[in-house]
C-alpha angles and dihedrals in degrees: 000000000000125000072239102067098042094041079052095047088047090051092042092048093045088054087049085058099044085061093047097132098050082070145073132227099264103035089051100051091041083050094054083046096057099046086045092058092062084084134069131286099277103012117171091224100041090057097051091043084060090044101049084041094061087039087058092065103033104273090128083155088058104043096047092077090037098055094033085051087057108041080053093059089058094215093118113102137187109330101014096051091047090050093045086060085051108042085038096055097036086057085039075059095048101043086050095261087122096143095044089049092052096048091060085049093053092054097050090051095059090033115032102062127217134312148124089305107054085092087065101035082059099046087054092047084058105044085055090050088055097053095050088051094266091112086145095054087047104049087043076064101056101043090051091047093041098042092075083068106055125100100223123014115037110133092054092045087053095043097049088047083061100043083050095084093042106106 
């Protein structure tokens, strides 16, 4: 298998979610499996890309394996491994493996290092905190994430999210 064919399966399978909504339940999913089966047998990618098709419509039991099959594999690599941790913990979170899905995202923020998707890494840690009564810790997350973005105010934001968790 060439870097070509998976690089053009990747870009097939993100247009097909940014047209999420033009489809229903069944086409789309039918559509990510047959672009997914473009790669080979076990393929890291084609794995995730089913997984993250049945999480997109609220099938958290059935991604799991899926994502937890392909983050085993270890053939995912840079943004879609990233997003496997994510997707994966956030469904942990909806099926009631909170604690399971927080720990992975625990790892990948001390590990994982930081990218366009840290925001996101953080908004998913908190809502798991949340779910679990940390509501604090978690909002003390998302203003200091959210704080970078602003276009005044960030130092204070992100300096009451801190002092959030102070006693």
């Amino acid at each position: 298998m060439t870097a070509d064919l998976k690089t053009d399966v990747n870009r097939r399978v993100a247009a097909l979610f940014a047209a999420i909504d033009d489809y229903e339940e069944e086409k789309f999913i039918a559509e990510v499996d047959a672009l997914a089966a473009g790669l080979p047998e076990g393929d890291a990618d084609a794995i995730f890309h089913r997984g993250c098709a049945r999480d997109s419509w609220g099938h958290s039991d059935l991604a799991v394996p899926m994502y937890a099959r392909a983050l085993e594999l270890g053939g995912l690599t840079g943004e879609n491994r990233r997003r496997a941790v994510i997707q994966m913990s956030s469904s942990l979170r909806n099926i009631g493996r909170v604690e399971d899905g927080l720990a992975h995202l625990l790892k990948e923020k001390e590990t994982g290092g930081q990218d366009h998707l840290s925001d996101a890494l953080d908004c998913t840690i908190a809502l798991c905190l949340a779910t679990l009564g940390r509501e604090r810790e978690g909002l003390s997350l998302v203003l200091v994430a959210l704080a970078e973005h602003l276009p005044r105010y960030n130092r204070s934001m992100a300096n009451y999210g801190r002092l959030l968790l102070e006693d």
